[in-house]
C-alpha positions in Angstrom: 109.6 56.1 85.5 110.2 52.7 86.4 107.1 52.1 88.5 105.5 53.4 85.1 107.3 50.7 83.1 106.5 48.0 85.3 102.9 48.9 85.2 102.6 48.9 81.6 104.6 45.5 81.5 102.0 44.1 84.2 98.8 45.4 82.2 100.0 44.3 79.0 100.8 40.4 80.7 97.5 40.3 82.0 95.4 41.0 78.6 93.7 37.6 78.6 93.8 36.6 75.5 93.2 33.0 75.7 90.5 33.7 77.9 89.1 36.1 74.9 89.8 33.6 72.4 87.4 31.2 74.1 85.3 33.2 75.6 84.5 34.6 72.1 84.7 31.0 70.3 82.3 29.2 72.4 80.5 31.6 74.7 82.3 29.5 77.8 84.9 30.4 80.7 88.1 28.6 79.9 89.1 28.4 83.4 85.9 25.9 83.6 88.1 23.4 81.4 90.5 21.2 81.6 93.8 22.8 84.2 91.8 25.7 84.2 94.6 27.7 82.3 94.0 30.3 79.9 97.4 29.4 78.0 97.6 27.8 74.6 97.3 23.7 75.9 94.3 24.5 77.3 92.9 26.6 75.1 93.4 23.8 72.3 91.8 21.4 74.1 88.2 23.8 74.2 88.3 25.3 71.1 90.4 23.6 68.9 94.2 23.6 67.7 93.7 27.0 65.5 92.5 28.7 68.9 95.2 27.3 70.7 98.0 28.2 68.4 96.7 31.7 67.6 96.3 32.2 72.0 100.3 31.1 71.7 101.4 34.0 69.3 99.4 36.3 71.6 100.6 35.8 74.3 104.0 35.5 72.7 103.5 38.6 71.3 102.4 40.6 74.6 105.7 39.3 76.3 107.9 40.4 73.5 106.2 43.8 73.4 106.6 44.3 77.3 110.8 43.9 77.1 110.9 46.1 73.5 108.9 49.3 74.7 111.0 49.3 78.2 114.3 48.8 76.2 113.2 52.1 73.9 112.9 53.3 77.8 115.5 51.6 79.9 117.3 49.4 79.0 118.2 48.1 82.5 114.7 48.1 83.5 114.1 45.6 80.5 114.6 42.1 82.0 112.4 43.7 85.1 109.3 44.2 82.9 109.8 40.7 81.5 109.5 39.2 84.5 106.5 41.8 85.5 104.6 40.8 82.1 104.7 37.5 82.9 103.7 38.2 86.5 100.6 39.8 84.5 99.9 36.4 83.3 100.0 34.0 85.6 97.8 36.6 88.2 95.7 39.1 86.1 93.3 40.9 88.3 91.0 41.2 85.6 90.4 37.6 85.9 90.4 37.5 89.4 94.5 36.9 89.5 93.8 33.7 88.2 95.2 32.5 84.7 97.8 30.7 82.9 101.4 29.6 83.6 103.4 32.2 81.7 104.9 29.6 79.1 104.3 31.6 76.0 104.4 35.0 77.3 107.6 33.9 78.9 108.8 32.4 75.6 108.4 36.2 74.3 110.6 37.7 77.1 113.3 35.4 76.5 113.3 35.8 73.2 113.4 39.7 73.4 115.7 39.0 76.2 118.1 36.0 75.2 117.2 35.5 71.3 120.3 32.2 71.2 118.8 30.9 74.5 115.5 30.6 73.2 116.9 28.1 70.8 118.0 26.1 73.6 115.0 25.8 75.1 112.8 25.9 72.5 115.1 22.2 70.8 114.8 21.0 74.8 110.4 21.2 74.7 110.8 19.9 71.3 113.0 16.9 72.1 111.3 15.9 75.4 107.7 16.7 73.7 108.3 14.4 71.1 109.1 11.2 73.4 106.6 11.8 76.0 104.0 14.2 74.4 103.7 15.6 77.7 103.4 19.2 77.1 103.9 20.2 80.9 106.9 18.3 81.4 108.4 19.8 77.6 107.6 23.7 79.6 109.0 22.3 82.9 112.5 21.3 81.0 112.8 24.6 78.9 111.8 27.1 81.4 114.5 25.9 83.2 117.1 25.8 80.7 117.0 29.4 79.9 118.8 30.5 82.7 121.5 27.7 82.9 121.8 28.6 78.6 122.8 32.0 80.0 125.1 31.2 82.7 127.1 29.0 80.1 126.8 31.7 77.5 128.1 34.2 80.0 131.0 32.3 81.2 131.9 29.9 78.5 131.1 32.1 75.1 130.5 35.9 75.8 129.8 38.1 78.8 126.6 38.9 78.7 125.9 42.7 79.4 124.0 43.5 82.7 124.3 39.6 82.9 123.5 40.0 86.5 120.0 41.5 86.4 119.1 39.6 83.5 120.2 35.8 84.9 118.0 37.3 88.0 115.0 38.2 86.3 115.1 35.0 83.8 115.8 32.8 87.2 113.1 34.4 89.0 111.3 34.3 85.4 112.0 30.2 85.3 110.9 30.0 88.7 107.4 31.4 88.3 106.7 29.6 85.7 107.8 26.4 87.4 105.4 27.0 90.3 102.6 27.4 88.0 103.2 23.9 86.8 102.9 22.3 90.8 100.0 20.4 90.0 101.0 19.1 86.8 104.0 18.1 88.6 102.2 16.3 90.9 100.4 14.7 88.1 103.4 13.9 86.2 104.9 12.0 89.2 101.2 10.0 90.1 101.1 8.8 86.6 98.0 11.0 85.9 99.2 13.6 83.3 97.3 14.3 80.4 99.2 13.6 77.4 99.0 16.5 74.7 96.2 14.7 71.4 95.4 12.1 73.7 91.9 11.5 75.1 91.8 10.6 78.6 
């Protein structure tokens, strides 16, 4: 049952749909643009804002689904198929494990996962993307929010129910996606980030 769940969860990650959106927009391989990514940013920069923003509630969506149809399963296996959808994501072997960085689909765990959290981090990407515009740096910030959101929920509000597998999975979650961003980190600290609208 639970290698069954965490299939499903990994399958329904790796549906590409930023790759599709493109792919079916333009006729072109997104992964030939730009980071490479097949998330939202990168998506918008190819095919326009609409593509971008309807590759977000996609992916969104898939991440959401993952953590609702293992809950109607098992509950405890939940925050596990989060982490396995975005997993899905970032390494699809349709696409040669090679994708996006799990921002969005993430965003859909969490907030199937940690609903109040999301606000957290959702205000944190706002806040930082409106003084730098830097769209990696905004992910960076609220990836890594969600699990210290929880932590201070659990202790300092209400203990959070299986709090231990779910700070896990949303560490491990934050972690991933983190990694994905290496080179945009490495960008960000050269000076040599692309700033989300602007031309470079």
């Amino acid at each position: 049952m639970i290698f069954a769940v965490l299939m499903i969860s990994y399958l329904l990650g790796s549906i590409p749909f930023g790759y599709l959106v493109v792919k079916l927009r333009t006729g072109s391989d997104i992964r030939d643009t730009g980071s490479g990514a097949t998330g939202a940013t990168n998506v918008s920069r190819k095919a326009g804002k609409a593509a971008g923003l309807v590759t977000l509630l996609l992916d969104l969506i898939k991440g959401y689904t993952a953590v609702f149809l293992a809950n109607q399963l098992d509950p405890e296996i939940a925050p596990w198929a989060g982490l396995t959808a975005i997993i899905g994501h970032c390494f699809p072997f349709w696409l040669g494990f090679r994708a996006g960085k799990g921002v969005a689909t993430g965003l859909g765990v969490f907030l199937a996962i940690a609903p109040w959290e999301v606000i957290a981090g959702v205000s944190i990407f706002a806040l930082i993307f409106w003084r730098t515009r830097y769209v990696s740096l905004s992910s960076i910030a609220a990836a890594l929010s969600i699990p210290i959101a929880l932590a201070l929920h659990h202790s300092l509000i209400h203990p959070i129910a299986d709090f231990k597998s779910i700070i896990a999975a949303a560490a491990l979650s934050s972690g991933l996606i983190i990694a994905k961003h290496s080179e945009n980190i490495r960008r960000l600290r050269s000076g040599t980030e692309n700033k989300f609208g602007v031309v470079p």
